[in-house]
N, C-alpha and C positions, 0 to 999 in steps of 0.2 A: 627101415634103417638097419646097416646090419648089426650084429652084436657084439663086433671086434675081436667075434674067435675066428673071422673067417679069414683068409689068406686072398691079397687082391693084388695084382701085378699091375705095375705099372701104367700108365695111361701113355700108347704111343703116341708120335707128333708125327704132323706129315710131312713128308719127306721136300715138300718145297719149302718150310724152315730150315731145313739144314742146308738148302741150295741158295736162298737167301743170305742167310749168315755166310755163308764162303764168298759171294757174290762183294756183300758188303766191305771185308775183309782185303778181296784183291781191289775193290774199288778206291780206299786208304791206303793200300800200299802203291797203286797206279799214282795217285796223288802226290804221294812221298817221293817218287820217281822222278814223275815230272815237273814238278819245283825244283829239285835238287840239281838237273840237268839243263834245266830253262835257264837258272840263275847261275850256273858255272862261267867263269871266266875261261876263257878261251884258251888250253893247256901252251900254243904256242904264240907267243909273244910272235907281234911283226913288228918289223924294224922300221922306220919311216926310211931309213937309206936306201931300203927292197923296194918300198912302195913308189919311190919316186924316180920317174922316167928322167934319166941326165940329158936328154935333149928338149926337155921340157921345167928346166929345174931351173928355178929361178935365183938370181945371184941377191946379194947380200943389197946391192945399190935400188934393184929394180921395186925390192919388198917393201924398202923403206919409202922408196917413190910410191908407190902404191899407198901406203897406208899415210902416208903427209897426205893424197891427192884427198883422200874416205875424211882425214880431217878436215880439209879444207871446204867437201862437200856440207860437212856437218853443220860448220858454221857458216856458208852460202845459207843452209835451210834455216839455221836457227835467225839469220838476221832478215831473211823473210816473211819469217814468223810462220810458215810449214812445222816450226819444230820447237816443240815449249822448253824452258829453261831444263827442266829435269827430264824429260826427256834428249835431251843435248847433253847434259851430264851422263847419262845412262849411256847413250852410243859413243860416246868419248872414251867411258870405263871398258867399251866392250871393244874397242877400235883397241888402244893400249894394250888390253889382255891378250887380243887376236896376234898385234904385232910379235908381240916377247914369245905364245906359243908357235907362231911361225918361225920366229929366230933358232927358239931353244928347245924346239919339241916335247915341252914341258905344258901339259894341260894347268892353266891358269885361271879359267871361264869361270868355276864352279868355286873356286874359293875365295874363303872370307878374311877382311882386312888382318884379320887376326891368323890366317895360316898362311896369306902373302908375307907377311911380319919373320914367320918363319924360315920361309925362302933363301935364295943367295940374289934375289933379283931386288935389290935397296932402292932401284930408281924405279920400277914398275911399283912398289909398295907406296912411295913416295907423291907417286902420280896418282893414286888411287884415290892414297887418303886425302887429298886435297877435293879429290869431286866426290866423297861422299856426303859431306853436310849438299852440295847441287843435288845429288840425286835422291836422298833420304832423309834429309830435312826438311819441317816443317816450312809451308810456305817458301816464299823466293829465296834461297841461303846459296850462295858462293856466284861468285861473276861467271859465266861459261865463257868470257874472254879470256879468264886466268886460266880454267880449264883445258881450252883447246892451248893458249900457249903454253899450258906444264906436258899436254901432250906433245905437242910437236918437239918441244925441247926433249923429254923424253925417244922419243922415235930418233929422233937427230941425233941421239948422243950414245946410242945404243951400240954398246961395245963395237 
């Protein structure tokens, strides 16, 4: 052992440590990058007006026809019994949200009774809350005849 009067330099490290640690280092900041950029929104905004071809635009009568036909379908299924009570209230809710973001190019799918509430759309909210005890209710809750009738009235009456 030595006596501590001796002078001992340091113990080197090999040099693929120090290639590691930088390795490591750019491998965290790669990461930071690519999240950052994955999850970026898109700098420009597109317009639904750009995107839609006017010889293929559909008018205001043909939409609503369409989506009374998708109710109509609904309830063909549900009184065949293809299609259970709450799931009938579920494609109702999602037929009514499709309509209004067709109308108002206003994404409506993803939100809750509570941020429709907040909206300028009082008859889509109005329609909602009536099928969620159908669709989020314990056991059989709401008629899916009142249902498809507060949709259609809804669609029908749509500004």
């Amino acid at each position: 052992m030595p006596d501590g009067s001796e002078f001992l330099p340091p113990v080197p490290y090999q040099p693929l440590w120090g290639i590691i640690g930088c390795a490591l280092l750019l491998a965290v900041a790669a990461w930071y990058v690519f999240l950052f950029v994955s999850t970026r929104a898109s700098r420009v905004p597109q317009r639904v007006s750009e995107q839609v071809d006017l010889t293929t635009a559909r008018t205001t009568e043909s939409v609503r026809t369409h989506y009374l036909q998708l109710i109509d379908e609904t309830r063909i299924a549900h009184a065949s019994g293809a299609v259970d009570s709450r799931d009938a209230h579920h494609q109702l809710s999602l037929l009514v949200r499709s309509y209004v973001t067709e109308r108002e190019g206003r994404q409506t799918m993803q939100m809750t009774l509570s941020d429709l509430r907040s909206t300028p759309f009082l008859p889509l909210t109005k329609a909602v809350e009536k099928m969620y005890p159908g669709s989020f209710g314990a056991g059989e809750r709401g008629s899916v005849d009142d249902a498809i009738t507060e949709a259609r009235r809804m669609v029908s009456t749509w500004r």
